[in-house]
N, C-alpha and C positions, 0 to 999 in steps of 0.2 A: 949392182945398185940396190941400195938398201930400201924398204919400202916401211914406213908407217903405220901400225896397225897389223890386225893379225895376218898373216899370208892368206889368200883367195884359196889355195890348194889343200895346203897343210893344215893349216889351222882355222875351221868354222870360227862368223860369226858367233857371239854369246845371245843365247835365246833369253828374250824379256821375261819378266819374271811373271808368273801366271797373276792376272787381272782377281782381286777380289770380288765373291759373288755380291752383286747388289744389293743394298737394301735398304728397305724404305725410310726415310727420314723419319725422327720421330719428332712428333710435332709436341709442345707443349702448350696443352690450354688454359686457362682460367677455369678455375671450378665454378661450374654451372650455378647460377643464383637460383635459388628456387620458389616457387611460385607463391610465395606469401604474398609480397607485396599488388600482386594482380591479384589475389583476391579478396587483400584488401579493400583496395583499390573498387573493384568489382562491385563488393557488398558495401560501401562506400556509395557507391553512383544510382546501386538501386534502390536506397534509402532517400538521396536526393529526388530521382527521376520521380520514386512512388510519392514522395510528399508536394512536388508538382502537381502530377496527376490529382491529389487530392485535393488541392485548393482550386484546380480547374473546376473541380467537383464541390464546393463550395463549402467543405468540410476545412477545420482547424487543425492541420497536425502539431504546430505547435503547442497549442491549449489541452487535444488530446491528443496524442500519439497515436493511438490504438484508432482514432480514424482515416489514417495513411493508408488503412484496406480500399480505402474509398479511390487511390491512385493507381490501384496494381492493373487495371483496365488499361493504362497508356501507358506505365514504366514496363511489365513483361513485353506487348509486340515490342515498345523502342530497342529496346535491352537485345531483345531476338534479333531485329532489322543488326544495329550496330554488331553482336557477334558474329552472327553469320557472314558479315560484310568483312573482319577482319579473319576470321576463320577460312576464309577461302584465297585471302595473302596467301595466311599460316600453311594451308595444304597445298598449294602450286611451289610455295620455295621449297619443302621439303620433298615434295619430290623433285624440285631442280637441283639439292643440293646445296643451297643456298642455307645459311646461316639465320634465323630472326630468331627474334624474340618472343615472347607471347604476349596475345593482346593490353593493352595498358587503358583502361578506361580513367576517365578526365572527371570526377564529379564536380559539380557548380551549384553557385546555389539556390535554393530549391522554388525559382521562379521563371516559368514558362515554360520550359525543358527540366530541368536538372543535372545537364551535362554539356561537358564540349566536346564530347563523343570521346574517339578511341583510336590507339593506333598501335603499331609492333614496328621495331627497328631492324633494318637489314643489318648481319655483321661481316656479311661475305658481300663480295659483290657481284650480281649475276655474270653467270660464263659467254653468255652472249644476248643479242638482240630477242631473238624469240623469246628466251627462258624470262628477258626481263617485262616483255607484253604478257606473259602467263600471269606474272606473279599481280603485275600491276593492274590488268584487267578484269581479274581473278574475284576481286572483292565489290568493284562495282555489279558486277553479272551478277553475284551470289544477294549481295544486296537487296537488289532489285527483284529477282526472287519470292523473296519474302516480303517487302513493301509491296507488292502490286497486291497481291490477293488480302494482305493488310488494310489497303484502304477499299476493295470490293467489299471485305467486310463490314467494318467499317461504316461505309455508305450505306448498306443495307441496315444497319442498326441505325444510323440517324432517321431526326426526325426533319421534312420537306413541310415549310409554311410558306403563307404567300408575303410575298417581299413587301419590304415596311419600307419607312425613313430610313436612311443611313445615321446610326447616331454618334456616331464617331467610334474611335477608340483603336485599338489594336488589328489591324488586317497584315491577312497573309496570302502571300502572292498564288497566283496560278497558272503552274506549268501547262503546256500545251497535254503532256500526258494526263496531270492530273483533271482536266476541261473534260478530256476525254472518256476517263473513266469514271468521271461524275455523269457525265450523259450514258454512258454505257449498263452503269447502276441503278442510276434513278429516271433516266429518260426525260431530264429536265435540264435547260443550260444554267450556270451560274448566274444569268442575268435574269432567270424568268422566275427566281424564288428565293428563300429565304432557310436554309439545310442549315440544320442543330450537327455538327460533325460530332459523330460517337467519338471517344476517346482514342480505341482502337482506329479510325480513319486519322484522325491527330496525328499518333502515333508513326501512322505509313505519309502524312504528307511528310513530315520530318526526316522519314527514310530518304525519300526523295529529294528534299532539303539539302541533307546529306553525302546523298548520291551526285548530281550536280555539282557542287564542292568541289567533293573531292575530283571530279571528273575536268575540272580548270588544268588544260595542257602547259602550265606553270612549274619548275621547279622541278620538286620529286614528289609531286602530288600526283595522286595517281595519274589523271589525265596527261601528267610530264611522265613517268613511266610511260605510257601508250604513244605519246607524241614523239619522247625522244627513240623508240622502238620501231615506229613505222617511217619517223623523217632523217631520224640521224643526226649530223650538223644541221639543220635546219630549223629544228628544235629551239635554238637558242632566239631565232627572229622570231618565231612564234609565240614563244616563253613573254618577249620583251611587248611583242604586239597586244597581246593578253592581257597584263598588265597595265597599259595605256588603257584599253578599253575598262577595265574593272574601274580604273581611276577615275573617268570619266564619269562612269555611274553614279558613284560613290561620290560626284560633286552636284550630279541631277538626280538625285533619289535614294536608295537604302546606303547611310553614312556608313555600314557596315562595313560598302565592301574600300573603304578608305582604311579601315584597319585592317583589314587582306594586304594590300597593299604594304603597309610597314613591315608586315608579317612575312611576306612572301621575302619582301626587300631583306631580314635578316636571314631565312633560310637559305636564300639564291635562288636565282632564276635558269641556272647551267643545270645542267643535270650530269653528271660524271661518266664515264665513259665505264663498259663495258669490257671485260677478258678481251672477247673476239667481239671489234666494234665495226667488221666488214661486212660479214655474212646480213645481207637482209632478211626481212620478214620474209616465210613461203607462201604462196596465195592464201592460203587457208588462212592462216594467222594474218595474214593483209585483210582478208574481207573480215574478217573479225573486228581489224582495229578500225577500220574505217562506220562499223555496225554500233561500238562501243561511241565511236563520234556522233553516231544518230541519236544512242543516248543519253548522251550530255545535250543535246540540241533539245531535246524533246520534255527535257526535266529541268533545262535552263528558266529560269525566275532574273530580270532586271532589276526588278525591284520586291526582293520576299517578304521582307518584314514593314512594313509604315505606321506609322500613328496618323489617322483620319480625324478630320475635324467634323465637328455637327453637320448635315444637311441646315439650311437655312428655310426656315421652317414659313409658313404665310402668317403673317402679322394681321390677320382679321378680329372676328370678334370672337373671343375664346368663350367658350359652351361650357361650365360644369355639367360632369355625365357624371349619375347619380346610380350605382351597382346593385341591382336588389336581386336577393335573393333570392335561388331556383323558386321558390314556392311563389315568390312574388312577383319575379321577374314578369315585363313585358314579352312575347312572342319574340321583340328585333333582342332583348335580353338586356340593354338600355333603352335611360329614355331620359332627356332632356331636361333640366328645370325649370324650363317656357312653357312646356309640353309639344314642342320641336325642335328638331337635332337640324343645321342648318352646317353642313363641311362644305366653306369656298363660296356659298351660295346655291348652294344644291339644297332640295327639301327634303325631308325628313322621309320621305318614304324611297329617296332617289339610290338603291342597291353598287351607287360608285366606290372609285378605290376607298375614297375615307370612309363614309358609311361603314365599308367591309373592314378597314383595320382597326376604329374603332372598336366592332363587334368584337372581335379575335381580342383584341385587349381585355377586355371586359368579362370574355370567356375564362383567358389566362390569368386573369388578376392582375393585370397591371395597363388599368383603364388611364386614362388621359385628359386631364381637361384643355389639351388641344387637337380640334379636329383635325385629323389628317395624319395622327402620332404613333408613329410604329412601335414596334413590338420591340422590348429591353431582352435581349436573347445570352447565353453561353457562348461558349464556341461554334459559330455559324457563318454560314457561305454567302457571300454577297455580290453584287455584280462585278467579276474580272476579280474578286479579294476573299481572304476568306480570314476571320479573326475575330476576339472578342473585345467587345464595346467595353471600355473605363467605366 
């Protein structure tokens, strides 16, 4: 019987032909772009930030240029806060391996800030869960860092008056942190005075500003890095919850966060999935992100930025207060043109609030011929706000 193929006895099997040694694929990149345009960019945003800072400072950089020195006080810390905050992306992805860019700052123009901060793009996608909590938690830590002892400073450079009228104008909100490190500073609550914020504490509320922000578990904002890292699928009801509530706001108080809202609505609210999207957080990196939740809670502002209308001031009998100088001045340092100062019904000799901000006006130069008329200030802290008056 004839049999198919080679004979079992006679004739071996043909041995396979030896396997080629392996080797690594080669990969073809894009040539690297190089760092012009970030530092354009860069020297861009500090020209903005510092010509901010100088019209805080009541200087013209328009009319002179050369007094934009007068802003370098609040564009260096902001500038420092925002690098360091994407600087610390930049150093976790490279050491995950992860692909980004380098920082990209946003200059705007040169009113109130000077920017819309900064940011660097992932080109890889993190290899797993952890690596993507490093990268994303990485910059609010590093941040905050530098903001805290920012606005310590800060607040030791401002100047603490006693709290006047409210006269309207621009306020900014107060974190539970920032509350705290205001008493921690000056050992005075936001409601019990009236704090000139130095440039430099400007500078760190806005870190924190910032910080918060970007810490909204939304998207692939940082806070959606750490959300979708510690919850997983779960992320996405969070993402959507988040949103609701910002919308809410943003119908009862700062309109801002309605334009978050369209904003987030074109970036997305999913966040993308991960190489290895099983492997969970290890405790360590859990109690981390859940720490990182503390401070979003703690630097969270409902309402940061407002426009405040006048206090409503007592419609009595309005007093011209007549200013004389040191040599002439009276001991109270005014004096009446009746020959008595009469706040609310009170007499002239009566040492109450209006008598006292009166005096404070009059000392400052910017006396009032209504009793009871507070103090026209810069940037300064006010009950629960902190902002400067129109």
């Amino acid at each position: 019987m004839r049999t198919y193929g080679p004979d079992p006895v006679s004739e071996p099997y043909p041995l396979p032909a030896p396997a080629s040694p392996w080797q690594r694929p080669v990969v073809v990149s894009r040539r690297e772009r190089g760092p012009l345009v970030n530092i354009v960019l860069f020297a861009a945003t500090f020209v903005t930030t510092s010509m901010a800072g100088a019209l805080q400072a009541g200087a013209n950089p328009f009319a002179d240029f050369g007094s934009i020195r007068a802003g370098f006080s609040f564009s260096v810390p902001l500038l420092t806060i925002l690098l360091v905050h994407e600087l610390g992306h930049y150093t976790l992805a490279r050491i995950h391996r992860v692909r980004v860019t380098l920082p990209y700052f946003i200059p705007a123009p040169p009113f109130l800030v000077g920017t819309f901060g900064a940011f660097i793009r992932m080109k890889s996608p993190p290899p797993n869960r952890r690596a993507l909590f490093d990268v994303g938690a990485a910059g609010p830590w590093a941040g905050l860092l530098v903001a805290i002892p920012a606005v310590l400073l800060g607040l030791h450079l401002s100047e603490v008056r006693p709290l006047g009228v409210d006269e309207g104008g621009l306020t900014l909100g107060d974190s539970l942190l920032f509350s705290f490190l205001t008493r921690l500073a000056l050992g005075v609550s936001p409601d019990q005075a009236t704090i000139l914020l130095h440039p430099i504490a400007l500078a760190g509320w806005f870190g924190l500003f910032v910080t918060f922000l970007n810490l909204l578990p939304v998207g692939q904002l940082d806070g959606g890095h750490v959300s979708y890292a510690l919850l997983g699928r779960w992320h996405r009801w969070v993402s959507r919850t988040f949103l609701v509530v910002i919308a809410v706001l943003g119908f009862q108080g700062w309109q801002g966060w309605l334009v978050w809202v369209f904003l987030l609505l074109f970036i997305g609210l999913d966040h993308p999935p991960t190489f290895d999207n099983v492997t969970p957080l290890d405790p360590r990196r859990r109690l981390a992100a859940w720490l990182t939740v503390g401070i979003f809670v703690l630097t969270f502002m409902p309402n940061p930025i407002a426009v405040s209308k006048p206090a409503p001031q007592f419609e009595g009998d309005r007093i011209p207060i007549v200013w004389h100088p040191p040599s002439q001045a009276t001991p109270q340092g005014l004096q009446a043109a009746s020959g008595t100062m009469q706040a609310g019904g009170e007499p002239a000799g009566n040492a109450g609030p209006a008598a006292w901000s009166l005096k404070l006006g009059a000392w400052f130069g910017v006396g009032s011929p209504l009793a009871g008329h507070g103090l026209v200030v810069p940037w300064h802290v006010r009950p629960q706000r902190h902002g400067m008056p129109l």
